[in-house]
N, C-alpha and C positions, 0 to 999 in steps of 0.2 A: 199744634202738631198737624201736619199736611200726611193726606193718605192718595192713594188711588185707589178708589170703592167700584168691583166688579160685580155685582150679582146677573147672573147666570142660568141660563135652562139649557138644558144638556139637548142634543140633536135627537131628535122625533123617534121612538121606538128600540130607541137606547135601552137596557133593563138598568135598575136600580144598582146590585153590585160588581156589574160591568163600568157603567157612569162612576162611579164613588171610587171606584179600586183605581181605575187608571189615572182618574184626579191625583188624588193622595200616592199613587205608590210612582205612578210612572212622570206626570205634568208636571207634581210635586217639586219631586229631586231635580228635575231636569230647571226647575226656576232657581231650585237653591246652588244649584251648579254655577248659575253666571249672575248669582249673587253679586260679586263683586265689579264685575263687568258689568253690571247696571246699576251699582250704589246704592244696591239694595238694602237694606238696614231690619226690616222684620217683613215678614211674608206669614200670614195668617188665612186658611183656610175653614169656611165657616159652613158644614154640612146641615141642609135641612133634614129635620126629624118631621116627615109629611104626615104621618101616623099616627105621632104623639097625640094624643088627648088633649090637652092643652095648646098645640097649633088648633086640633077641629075647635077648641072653646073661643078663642080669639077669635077665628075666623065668625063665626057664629056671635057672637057677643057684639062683636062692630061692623059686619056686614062687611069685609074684605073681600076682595080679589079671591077666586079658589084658584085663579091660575099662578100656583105658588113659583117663586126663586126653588130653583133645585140648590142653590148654595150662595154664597160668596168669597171672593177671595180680595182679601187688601194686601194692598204694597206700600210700606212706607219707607222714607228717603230721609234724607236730613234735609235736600231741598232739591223738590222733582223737576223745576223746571232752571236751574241753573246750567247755562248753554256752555260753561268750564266742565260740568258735571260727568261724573262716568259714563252717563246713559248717550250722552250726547255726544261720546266715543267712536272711534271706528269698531273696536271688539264692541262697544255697546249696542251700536246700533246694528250690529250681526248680530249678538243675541238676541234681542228685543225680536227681528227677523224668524230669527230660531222657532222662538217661544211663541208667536204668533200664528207661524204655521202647524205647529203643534196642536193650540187650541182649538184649531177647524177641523182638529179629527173628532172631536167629542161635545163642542159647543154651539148651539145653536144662536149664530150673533146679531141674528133680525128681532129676537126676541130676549136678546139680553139686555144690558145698561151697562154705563160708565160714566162716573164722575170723580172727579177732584174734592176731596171733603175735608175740613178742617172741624177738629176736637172742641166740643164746648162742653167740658167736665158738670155735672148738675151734682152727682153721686158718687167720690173715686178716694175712697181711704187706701184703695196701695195698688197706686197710680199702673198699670200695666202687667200685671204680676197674679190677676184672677183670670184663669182660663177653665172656660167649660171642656174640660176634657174626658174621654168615653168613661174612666174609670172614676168620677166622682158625680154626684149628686146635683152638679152645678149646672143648668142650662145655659143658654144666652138666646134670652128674647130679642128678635129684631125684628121691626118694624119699619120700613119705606112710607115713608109720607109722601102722596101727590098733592098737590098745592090746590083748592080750591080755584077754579076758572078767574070767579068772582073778586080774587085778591090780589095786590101785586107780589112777585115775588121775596122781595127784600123786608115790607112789611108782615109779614107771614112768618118769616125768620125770625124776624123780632120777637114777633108773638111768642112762639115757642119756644125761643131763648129767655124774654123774661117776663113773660106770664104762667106757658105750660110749664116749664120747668121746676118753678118752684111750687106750684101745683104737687106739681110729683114729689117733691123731696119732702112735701109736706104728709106727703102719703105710704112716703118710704116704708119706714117700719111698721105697718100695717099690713101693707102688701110684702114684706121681707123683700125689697130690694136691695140688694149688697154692692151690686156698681150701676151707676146710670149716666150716661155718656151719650151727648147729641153731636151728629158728626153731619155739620154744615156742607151742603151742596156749595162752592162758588164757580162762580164761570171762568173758564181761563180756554186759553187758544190750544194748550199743550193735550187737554182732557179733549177738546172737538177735534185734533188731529189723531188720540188715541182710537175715539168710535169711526171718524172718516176709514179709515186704514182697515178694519174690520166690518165695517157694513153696522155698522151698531146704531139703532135709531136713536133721536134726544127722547130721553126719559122725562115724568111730568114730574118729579121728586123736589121736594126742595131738602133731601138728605134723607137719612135713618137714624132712628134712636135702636141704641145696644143698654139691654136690661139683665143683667145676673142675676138669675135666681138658684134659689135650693128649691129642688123640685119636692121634695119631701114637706118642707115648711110652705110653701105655696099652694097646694095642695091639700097643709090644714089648714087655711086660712076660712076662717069665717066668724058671724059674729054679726054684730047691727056695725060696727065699725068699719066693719069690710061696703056692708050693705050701703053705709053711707057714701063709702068713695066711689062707689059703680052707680050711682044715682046722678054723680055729679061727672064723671069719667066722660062717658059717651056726649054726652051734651056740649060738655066742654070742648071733647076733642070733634066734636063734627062743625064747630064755629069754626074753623080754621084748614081744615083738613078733607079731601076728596077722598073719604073712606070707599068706596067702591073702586077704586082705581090705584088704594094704598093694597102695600103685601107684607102680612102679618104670619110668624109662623117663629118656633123656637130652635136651637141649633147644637149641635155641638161642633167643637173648636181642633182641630191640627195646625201645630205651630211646627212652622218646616225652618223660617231662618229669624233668629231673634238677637239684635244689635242692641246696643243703644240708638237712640236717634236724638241727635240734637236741631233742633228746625228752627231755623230764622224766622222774624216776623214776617208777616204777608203784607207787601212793598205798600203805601197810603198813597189812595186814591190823590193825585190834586186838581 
């Protein structure tokens, strides 16, 4: 499953529920409006919680970034870069227009990101259907991983696809992980024409991991069991990972348009 992955820093002096209100109530509606005019299929907005407790403990815990994502927003398609496809419409390509100029009244795009990500499920008993939303207990940890200088890109993927990964799932119910979801960075022309067209620099990311939790059971978590997977956590995750330059923080979820999405395989290299 292919996404469009935006995380985001709102423009300089912006307040909190000025930024967040006109995201969700005004930005919002107005993407789910040309919905269909762009082939949009789910639109998911993911607000950071900068205050929570558990953003300061991450941060603090692995030495992150303090210059957090003020949010994210994804867009999934059934197939974003198919040149038949809506987006690649006349009405799509005025909305896309539309929505773009919109975003320069509230987003700061020197200091944002953009990329093309593809789903590598690690942790997903009901597949699309767990959202952090305000009135339940459920957060969603995400974390942006920058790629180590010292590694290639592709090999670093790997790693984390099947070394870290299973790390984690091994850790799952200890840590009460309820969904765990690695959404691969790849390159493509469609995602370098989306940041050219907004001034968006290339990010050092080679993707973000999305982690559901219950903040209540998270929170009791402890024990020498716990103690043992945070001895091996950091260690592990700084073999592979430019923690200083990754952005760790936890979120809650606004789902504005929700389809099914059916996504064809991504074309094989020859």
């Amino acid at each position: 499953m292919m996404r469009i992955v935006f995380p985001l820093r709102r423009l300089k002096g912006v307040p909190d529920d000025e930024f967040y209100g006109y995201w969700r109530e005004v930005h919002g509606p107005l993407v789910a409006s040309v919905a269909n005019d762009l082939g949009i299929r789910r639109y998911i907005q993911t607000h950071t919680l900068h205050d929570d407790p558990i953003t300061q403990s991450l941060r603090e815990v692995y030495g992150t970034s303090s210059d957090l994502f003020d949010g994210m927003a994804e867009v999934w398609f059934n197939d974003p870069e198919d040149p038949e496809g809506p987006a690649f419409s006349e009405a799509g390509k005025a909305a896309g227009a539309m929505l773009l100029e919109d975003e320069k009244k509230f987003i700061d795009m020197s200091r944002s990101a953009m990329y093309m990500g593809t789903d590598i499920p690690q942790i997903n008993p009901v597949e699309d259907k767990m959202v952090a939303g305000l009135s339940t207990p459920i957060i969603k940890y995400v974390a942006f991983l920058a790629k180590r200088p010292d590694l290639s890109f592709e090999g670093t993927q790997k790693y984390w696809r099947m070394h870290h990964g299973p790390i984690a799932r091994q850790s799952a119910q200890t840590l009460g992980f309820l969904r765990y979801i690695q959404v691969h960075q790849y390159q493509t022309a469609l995602a370098d024409a989306f940041r050219k067209m907004r001034g968006i620099p290339k990010d050092p990311f080679m993707g973000h991991a999305e982690v559901w939790l219950n903040r209540y059971a998270f929170n009791a978590v402890a024990g020498p069991e716990v103690d043992k997977v945070f001895e091996i956590a950091l260690p592990e995750t700084q073999s592979f990972v430019d923690l200083p330059n990754s952005v760790f923080f936890v979120a809650k979820e606004h789902v504005l348009v929700d389809r099914p999405v059916v996504t064809g395989a991504i074309p094989v290299e020859r």
